[in-house]
C-alpha positions in Angstrom: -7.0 -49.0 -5.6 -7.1 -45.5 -7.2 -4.9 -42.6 -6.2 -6.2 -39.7 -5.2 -5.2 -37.4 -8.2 -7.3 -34.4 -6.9 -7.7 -32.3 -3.8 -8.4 -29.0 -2.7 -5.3 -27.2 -1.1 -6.3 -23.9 -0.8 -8.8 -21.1 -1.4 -8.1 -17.2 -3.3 -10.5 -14.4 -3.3 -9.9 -12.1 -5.5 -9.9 -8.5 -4.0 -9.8 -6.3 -7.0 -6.5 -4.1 -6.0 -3.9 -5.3 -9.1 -6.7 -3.9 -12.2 -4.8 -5.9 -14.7 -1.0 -6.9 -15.8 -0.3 -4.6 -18.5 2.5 -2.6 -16.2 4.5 -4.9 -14.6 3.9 -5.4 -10.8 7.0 -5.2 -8.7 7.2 -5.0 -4.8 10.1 -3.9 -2.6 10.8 -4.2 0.7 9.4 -1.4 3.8 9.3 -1.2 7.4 6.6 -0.1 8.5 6.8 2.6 11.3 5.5 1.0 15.0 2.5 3.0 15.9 0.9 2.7 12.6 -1.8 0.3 13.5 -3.6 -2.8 11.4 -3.1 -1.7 7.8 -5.1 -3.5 5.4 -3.3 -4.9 1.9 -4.0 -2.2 -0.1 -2.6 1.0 2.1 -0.6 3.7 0.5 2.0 4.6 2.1 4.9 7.0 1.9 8.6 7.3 3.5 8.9 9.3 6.7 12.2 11.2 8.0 13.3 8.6 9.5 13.3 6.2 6.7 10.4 4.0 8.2 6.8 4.0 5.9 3.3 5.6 7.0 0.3 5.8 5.9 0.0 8.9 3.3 -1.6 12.2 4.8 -0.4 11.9 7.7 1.4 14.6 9.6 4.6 14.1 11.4 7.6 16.8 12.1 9.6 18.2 9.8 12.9 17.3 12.2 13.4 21.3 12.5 12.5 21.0 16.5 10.2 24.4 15.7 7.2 22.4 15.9 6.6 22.8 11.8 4.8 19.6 10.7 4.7 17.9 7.0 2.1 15.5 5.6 3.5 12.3 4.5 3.6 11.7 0.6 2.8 8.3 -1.4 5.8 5.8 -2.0 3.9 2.8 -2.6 0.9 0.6 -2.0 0.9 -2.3 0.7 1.2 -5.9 -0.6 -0.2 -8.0 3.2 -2.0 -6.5 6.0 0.4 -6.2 8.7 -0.6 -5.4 12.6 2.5 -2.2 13.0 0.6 -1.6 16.7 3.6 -2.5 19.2 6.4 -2.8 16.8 8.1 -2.3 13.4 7.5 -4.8 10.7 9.3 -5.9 7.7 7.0 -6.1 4.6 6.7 -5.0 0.9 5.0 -2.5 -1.3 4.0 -2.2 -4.6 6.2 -0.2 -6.6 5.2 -0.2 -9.7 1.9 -1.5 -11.9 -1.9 -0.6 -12.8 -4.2 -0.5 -9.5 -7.3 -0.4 -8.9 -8.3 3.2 -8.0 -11.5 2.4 -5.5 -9.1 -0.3 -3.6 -6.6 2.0 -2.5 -7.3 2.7 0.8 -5.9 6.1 2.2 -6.9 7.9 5.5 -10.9 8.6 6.1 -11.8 12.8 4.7 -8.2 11.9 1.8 -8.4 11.3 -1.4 -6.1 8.6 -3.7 -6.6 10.8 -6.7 -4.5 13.8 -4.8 -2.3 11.4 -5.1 -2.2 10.3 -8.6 0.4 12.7 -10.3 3.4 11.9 -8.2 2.2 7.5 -7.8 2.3 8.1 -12.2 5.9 9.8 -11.8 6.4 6.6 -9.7 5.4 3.8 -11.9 2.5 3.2 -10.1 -0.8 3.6 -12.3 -4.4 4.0 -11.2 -7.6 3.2 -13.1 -11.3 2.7 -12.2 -12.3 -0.8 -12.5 -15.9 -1.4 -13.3 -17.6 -3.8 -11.0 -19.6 -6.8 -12.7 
């Protein structure tokens, strides 16, 4: 009898994020803050004050107890979705490499190219990717 030399094992989609390998891609590891929600592969996020990673725009207090508020900055880009609803979860970000500008997802009203100057200071490089 013949052995079976072929089988399907899996399936990939493509979802356009990573717009090519020229800069290397690197991750590193994040907690993301409880509270934050379903975040979808793809998030920017930056650090908070307490060390923990939010999505970008986002207000949260300064720590001065006067009530000032400061929006969150970007850090880095979310590898997985994660579900941060009821708890903080351990995951990674990209920290470097060439992304796909439209895939970024940031919060509804925000912008990812108000963000652009500090990600390039960061490593992390955006482009527009034309769809075929």
């Amino acid at each position: 009898m013949g052995e079976q030399l072929y089988r399907k094992t899996g399936e990939s989609t493509p979802d356009k994020l990573i717009a090519d390998v020229s800069i290397p891609v690197t991750a590193k590891g994040i907690r993301v803050a409880k509270g934050e929600g379903v975040l979808k592969r793809g998030t920017l996020l930056g650090i908070a004050a307490d060390g923990t990673h939010k999505r970008t725009d986002t207000e949260e207090g300064a720590g001065t107890g006067d009530g000032d508020s400061a929006a969150i900055g970007a850090d880095c880009i979310l590898t997985d979705d994660v579900d941060a609803t009821d708890r903080e979860v351990v995951t990674t970000g990209y920290v470097t490499g060439r992304f796909n500008s439209a895939a970024v997802i940031v919060p509804e009203g925000k912008t990812v190219s108000a963000h652009e100057a500090t990600l390039r200071k960061l490593g992390i490089f955006l482009r527009s990717v034309q769809e075929y």
